[in-house]
Backbone as a ProteinNet text record, in pm:
[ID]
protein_1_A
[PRIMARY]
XXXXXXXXXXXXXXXXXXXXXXXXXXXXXXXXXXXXXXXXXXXXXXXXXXXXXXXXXXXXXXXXXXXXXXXXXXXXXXXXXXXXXXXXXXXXXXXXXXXXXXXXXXXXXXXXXXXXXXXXXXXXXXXXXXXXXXXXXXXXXXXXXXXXXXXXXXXXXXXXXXXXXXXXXXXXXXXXXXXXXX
[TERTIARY]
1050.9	1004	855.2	844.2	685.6	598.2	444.6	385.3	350.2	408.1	315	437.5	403.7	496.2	404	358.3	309.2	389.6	353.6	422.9	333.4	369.9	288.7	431.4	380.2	458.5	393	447.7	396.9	474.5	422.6	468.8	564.6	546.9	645.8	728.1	843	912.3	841.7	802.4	711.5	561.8	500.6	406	430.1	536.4	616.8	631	699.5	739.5	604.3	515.4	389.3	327.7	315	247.2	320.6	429.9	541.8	469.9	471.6	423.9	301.3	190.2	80.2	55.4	129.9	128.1	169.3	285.9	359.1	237	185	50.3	-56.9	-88.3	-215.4	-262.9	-83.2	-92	45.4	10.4	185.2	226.4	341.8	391.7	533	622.8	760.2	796.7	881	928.6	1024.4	1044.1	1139.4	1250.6	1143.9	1204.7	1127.7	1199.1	1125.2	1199.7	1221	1295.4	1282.6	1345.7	1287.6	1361.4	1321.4	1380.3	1384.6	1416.3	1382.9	1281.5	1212.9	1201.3	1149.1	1191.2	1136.8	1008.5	1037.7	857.4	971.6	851.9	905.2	842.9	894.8	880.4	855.7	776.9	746.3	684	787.9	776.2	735.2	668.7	621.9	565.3	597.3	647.5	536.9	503.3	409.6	324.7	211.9	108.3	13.9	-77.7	-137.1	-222.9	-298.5	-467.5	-350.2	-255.5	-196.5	-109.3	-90.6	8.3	-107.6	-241	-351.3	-419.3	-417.5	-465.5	-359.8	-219.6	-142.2	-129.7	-126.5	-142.6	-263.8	-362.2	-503.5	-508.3	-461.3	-452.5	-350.9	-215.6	-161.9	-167.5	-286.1	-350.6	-416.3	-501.1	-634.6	-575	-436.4	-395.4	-371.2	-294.6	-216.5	-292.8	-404.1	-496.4	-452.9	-449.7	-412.4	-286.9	-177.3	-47.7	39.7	-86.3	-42.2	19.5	109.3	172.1	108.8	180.9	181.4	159.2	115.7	116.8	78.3	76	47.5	72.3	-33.1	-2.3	62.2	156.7	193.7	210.2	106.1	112.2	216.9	294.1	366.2	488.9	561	644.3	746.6	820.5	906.7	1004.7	1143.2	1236.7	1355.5	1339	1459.5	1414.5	1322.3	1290.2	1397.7	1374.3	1465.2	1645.8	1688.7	1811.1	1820.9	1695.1	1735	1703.8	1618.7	1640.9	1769	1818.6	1950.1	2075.5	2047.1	2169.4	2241.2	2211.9	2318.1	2293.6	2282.3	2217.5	2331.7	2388.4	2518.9	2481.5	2510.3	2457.9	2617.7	2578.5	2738	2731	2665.8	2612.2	2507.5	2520.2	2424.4	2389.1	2263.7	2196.9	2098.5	2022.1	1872.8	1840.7	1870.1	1848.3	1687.6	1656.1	1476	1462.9	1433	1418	1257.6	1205.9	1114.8	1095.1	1075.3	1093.4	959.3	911.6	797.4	887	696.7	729.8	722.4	701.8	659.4	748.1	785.6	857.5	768.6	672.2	570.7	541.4	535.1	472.6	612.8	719.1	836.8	850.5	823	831.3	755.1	630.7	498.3	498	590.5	611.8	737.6	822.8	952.9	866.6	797.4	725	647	580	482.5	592	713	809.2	891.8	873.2	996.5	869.2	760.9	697.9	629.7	588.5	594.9	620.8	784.4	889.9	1025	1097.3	1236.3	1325	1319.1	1448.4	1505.4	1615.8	1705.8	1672.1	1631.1	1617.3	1788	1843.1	1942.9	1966	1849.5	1823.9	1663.8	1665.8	1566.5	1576.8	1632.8	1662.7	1552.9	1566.7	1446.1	1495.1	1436.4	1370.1	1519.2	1612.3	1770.7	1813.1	1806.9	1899.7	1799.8	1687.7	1604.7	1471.1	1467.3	1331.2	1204.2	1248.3	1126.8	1132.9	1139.2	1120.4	1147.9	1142.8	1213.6	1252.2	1359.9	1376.3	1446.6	1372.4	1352.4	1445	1553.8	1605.8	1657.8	1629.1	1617.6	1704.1	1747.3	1819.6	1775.2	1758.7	1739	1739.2	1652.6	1681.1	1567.6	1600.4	1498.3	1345.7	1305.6	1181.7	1112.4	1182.2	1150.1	1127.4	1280.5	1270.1	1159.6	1091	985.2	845.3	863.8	731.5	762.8	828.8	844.7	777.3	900.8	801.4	681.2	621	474.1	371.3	450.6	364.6	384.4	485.3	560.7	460.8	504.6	424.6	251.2	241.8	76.2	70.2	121.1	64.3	34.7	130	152.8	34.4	6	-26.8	-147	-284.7	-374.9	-321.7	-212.8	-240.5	-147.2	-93.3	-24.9	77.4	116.3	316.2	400.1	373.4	445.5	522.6	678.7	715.1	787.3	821	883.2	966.6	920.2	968.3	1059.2	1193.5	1249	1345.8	1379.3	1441.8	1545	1729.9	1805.3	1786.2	1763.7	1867.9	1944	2096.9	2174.9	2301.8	2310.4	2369.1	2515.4	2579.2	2705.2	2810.3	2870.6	2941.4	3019.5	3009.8	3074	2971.7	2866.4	2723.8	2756.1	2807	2817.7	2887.1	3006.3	3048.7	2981.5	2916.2	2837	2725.8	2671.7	2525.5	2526.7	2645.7	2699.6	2792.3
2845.8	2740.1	2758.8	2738.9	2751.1	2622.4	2628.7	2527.9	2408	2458.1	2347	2312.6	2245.5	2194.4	2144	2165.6	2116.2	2065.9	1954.2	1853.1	1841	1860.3	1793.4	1746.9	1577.7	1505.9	1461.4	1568.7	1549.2	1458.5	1422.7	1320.5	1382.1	1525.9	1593.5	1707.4	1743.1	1868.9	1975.9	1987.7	2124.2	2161.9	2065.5	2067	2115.5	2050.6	2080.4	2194.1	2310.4	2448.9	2543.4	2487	2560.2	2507.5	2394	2415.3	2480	2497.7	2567.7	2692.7	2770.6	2899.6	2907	2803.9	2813.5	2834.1	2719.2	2741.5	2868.2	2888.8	3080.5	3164	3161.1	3278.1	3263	3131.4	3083.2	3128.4	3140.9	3186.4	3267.9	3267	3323.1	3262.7	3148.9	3019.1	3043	2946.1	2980.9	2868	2900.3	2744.9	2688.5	2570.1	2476.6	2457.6	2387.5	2246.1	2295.3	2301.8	2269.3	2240.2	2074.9	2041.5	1866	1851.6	1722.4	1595.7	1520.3	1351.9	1265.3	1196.7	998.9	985.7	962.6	895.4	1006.3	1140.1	1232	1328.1	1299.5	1328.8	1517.9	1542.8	1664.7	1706.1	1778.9	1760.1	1932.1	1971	2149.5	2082.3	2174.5	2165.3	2293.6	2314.2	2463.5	2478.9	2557	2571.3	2694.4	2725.5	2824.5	2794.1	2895.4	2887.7	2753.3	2649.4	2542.6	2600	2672.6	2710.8	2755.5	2832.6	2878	2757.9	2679.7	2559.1	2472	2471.3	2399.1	2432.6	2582.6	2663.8	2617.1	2632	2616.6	2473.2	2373.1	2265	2210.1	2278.2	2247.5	2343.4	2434.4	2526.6	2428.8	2407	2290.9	2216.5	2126.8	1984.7	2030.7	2144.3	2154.9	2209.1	2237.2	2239.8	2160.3	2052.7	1922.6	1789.3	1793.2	1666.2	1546.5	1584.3	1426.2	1373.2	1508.9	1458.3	1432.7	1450	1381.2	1235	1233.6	1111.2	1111.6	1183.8	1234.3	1342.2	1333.3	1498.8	1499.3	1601	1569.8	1749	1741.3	1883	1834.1	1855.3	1790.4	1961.4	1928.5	2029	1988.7	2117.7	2054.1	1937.7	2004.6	1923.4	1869.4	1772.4	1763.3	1775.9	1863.7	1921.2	1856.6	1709.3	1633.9	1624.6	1652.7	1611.6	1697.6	1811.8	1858.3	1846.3	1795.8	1756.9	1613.8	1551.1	1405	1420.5	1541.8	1558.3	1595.6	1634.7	1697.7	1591.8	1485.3	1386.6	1453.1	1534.3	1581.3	1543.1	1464.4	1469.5	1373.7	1390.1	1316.3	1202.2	1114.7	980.6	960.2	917.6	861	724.3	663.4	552.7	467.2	355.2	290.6	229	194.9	95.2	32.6	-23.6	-86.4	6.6	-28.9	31	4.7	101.3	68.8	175.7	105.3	143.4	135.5	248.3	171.3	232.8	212.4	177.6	237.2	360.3	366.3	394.3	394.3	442.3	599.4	641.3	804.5	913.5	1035.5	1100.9	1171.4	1185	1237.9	1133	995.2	883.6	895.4	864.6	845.2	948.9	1095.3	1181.4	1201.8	1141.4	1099.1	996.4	951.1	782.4	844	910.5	923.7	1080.1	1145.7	1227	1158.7	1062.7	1017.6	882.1	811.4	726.9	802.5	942.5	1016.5	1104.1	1082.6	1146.3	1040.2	905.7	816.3	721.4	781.2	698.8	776.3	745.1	835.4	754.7	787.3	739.7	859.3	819.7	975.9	926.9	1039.1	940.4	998.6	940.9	919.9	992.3	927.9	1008.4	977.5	1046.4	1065.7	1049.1	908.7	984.2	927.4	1013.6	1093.2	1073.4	936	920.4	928.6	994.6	1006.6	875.4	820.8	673.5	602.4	597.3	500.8	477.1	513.4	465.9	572.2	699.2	788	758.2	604.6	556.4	693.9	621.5	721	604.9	615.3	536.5	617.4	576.3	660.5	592.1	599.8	521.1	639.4	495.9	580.7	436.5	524.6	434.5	477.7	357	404.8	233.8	271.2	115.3	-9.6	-62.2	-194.2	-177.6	-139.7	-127.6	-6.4	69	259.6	221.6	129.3	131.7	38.4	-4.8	-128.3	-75.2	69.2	139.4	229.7	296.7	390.8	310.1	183.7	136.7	105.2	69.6	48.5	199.6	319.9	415.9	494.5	477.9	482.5	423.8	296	217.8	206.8	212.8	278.7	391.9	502.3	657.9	653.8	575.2	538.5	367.8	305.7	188.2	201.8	292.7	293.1	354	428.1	495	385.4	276.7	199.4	247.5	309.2	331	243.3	150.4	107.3	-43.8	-31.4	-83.1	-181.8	-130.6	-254.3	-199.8	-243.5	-209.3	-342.1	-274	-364.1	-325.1	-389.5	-360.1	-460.4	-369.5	-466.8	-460.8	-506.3	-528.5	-481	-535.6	-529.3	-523.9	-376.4	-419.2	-413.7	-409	-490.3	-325.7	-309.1	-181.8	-110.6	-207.9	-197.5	-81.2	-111.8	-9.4	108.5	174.4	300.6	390.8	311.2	385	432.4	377.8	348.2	430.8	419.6	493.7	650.5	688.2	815.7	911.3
5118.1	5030.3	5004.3	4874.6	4821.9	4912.9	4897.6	4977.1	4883.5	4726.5	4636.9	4537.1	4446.9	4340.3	4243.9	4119.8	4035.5	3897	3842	3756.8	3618.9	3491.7	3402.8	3302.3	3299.6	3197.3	3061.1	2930.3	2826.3	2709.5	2610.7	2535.7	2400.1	2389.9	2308.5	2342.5	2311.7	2358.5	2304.7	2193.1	2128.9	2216.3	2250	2313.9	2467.3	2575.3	2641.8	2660.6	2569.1	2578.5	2591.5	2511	2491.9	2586.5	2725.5	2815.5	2911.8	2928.9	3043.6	3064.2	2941.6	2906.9	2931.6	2927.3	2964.4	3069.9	3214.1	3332.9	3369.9	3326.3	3393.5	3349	3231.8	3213.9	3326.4	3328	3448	3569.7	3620.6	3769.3	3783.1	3930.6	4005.5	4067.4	3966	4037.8	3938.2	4036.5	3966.8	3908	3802.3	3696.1	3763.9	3814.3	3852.6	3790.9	3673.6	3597.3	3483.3	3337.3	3225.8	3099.3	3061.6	2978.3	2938.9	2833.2	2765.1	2818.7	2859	2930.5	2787.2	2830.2	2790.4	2789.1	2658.8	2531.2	2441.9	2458	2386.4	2451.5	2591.7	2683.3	2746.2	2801.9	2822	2957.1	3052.7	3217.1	3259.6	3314.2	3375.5	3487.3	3562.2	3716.4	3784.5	3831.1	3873.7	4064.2	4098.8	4263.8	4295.5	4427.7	4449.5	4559.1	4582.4	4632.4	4606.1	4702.4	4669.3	4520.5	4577.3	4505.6	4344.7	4357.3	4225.5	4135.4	4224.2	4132.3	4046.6	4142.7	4111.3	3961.4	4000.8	3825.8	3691.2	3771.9	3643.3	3583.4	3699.9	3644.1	3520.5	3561.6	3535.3	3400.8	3394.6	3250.7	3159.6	3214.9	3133	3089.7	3125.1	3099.4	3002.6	3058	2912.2	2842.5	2770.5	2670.3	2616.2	2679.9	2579.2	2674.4	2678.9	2768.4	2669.1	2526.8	2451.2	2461.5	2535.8	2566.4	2699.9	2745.1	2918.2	2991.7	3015.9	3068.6	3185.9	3244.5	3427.1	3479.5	3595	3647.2	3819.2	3851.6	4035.4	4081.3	4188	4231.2	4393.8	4466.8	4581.3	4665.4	4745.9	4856.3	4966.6	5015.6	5123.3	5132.2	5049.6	4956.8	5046.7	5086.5	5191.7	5150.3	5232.2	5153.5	5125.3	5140.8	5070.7	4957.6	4901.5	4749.2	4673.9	4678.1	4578.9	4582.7	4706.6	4628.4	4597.9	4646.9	4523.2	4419.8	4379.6	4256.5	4157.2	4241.3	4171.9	4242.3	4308.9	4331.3	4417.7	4479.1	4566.1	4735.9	4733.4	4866.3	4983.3	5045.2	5101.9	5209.7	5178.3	5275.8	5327.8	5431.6	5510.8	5521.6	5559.3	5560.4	5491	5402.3	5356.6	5460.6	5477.3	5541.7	5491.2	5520.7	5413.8	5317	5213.6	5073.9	5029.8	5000.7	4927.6	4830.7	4718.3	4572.6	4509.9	4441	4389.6	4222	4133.1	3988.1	3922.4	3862.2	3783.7	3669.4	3599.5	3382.1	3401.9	3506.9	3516	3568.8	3524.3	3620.2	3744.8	3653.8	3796.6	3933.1	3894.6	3962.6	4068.3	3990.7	4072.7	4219.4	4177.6	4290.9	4366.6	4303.6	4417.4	4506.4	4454	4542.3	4680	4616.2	4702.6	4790.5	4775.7	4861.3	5001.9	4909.8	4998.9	5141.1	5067.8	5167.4	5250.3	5162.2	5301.9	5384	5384.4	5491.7	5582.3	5524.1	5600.4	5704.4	5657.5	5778.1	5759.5	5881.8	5921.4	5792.4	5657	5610.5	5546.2	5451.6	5397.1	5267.3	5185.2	5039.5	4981	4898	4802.4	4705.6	4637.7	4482.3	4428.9	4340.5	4221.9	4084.8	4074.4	3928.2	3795.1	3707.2	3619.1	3515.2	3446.2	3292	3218.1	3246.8	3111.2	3170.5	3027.6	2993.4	3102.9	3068.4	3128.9	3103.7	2954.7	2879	2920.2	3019.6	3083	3220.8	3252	3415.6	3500.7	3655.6	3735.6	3842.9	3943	4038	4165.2	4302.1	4396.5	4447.7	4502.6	4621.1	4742.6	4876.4	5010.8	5119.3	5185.1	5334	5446.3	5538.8	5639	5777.6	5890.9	5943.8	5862.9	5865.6	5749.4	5812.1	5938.9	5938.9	5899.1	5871.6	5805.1	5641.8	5610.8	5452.5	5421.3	5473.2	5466.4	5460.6	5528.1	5565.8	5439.6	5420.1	5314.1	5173.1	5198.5	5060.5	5018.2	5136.1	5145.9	5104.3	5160.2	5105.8	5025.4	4935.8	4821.4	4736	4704.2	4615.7	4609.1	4768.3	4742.4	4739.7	4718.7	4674	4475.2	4446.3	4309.5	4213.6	4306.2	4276.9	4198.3	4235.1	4109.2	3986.8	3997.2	3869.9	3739.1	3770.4	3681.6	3627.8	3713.5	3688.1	3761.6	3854.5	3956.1	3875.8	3846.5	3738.1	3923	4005.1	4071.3	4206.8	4314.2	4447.2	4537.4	4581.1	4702	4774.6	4837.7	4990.9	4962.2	5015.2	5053.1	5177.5	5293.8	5393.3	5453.8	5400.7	5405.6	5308.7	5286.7	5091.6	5106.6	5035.4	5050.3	5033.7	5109.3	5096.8	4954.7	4876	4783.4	4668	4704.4	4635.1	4685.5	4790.5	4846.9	4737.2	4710.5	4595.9	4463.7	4415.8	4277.9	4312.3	4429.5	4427	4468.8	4502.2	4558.4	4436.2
[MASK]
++++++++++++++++++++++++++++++++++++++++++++++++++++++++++++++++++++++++++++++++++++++++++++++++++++++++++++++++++++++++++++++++++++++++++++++++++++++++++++++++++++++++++++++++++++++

């Protein structure tokens, strides 16, 4: 596994393709992710060396700086992220459910980075901006005092930058969600 992951969320798909390409020229970092979400915004995800994800991010921006949503360079990536990115991630058990809600796809995986290194929970999913206006929503299980801490540093890894659309905690959720959220 690479040590870095870099993110830039732009506001057009054309613009999008032409920063992807910018980052792969920049450095020697590998493409993730590069393709268009909800509401027309467009997402390059790029993996690598810290100092090299840092260049590509930073070459990407100063291309399309007027079309920047989001972005984040996350060193040290913790490795449930990537299959909540992709929904695959197998829970056996629900237990205290904790969700938290940005306008960002970048904000969202900054938030669910920063709750699963915080506290012992399993995150769920990730899911990213399709059929959801761009949002992203992190959800994670674990015992109610983990999902309580997660959310706390979840929502503050995210809280200055004004993506933080809405955070909470079941409890105790009703078994019937296991199905639906799986």
């Amino acid at each position: 596994m690479k040590a870095a992951i870099g993110l830039l969320e732009v506001k057009n798909v054309t613009r999008g393709i032409q920063v992807a390409d910018t980052m792969l020229k920049a450095a020697n970092v590998e493409l993730v992710l590069a393709q268009p979400f909800c509401p027309g915004k467009f997402i390059v995800m790029v993996s690598g060396d810290v100092g090299a994800v840092q260049s590509a991010v930073r070459a990407g921006k100063g291309l399309s700086l007027d079309c920047v949503v989001d972005e984040f360079v996350l060193p040290n990536i913790h490795p449930s992220i990537f299959p909540a990115l992709s929904g695959c991630t197998e829970i056996k058990e629900l237990r205290a459910l904790g969700m938290i809600e940005s306008f960002s796809v970048a904000s969202g995986i900054t938030a669910a980075d920063a709750a699963v290194k915080a506290a012992p929970v399993e995150l769920i999913e990730i899911r990213l901006a399709r059929g959801m206006g761009g949002k992203a929503v992190v959800l994670f299980t674990g015992d109610v005092g983990a999902v309580n801490a997660a959310i706390r540093a979840g929502t503050q890894a995210i809280a200055d930058s004004g993506f933080l659309v809405d955070q909470t905690v079941i409890a105790a959720p009703h078994s019937g969600l296991h199905g639906v959220l799986f």
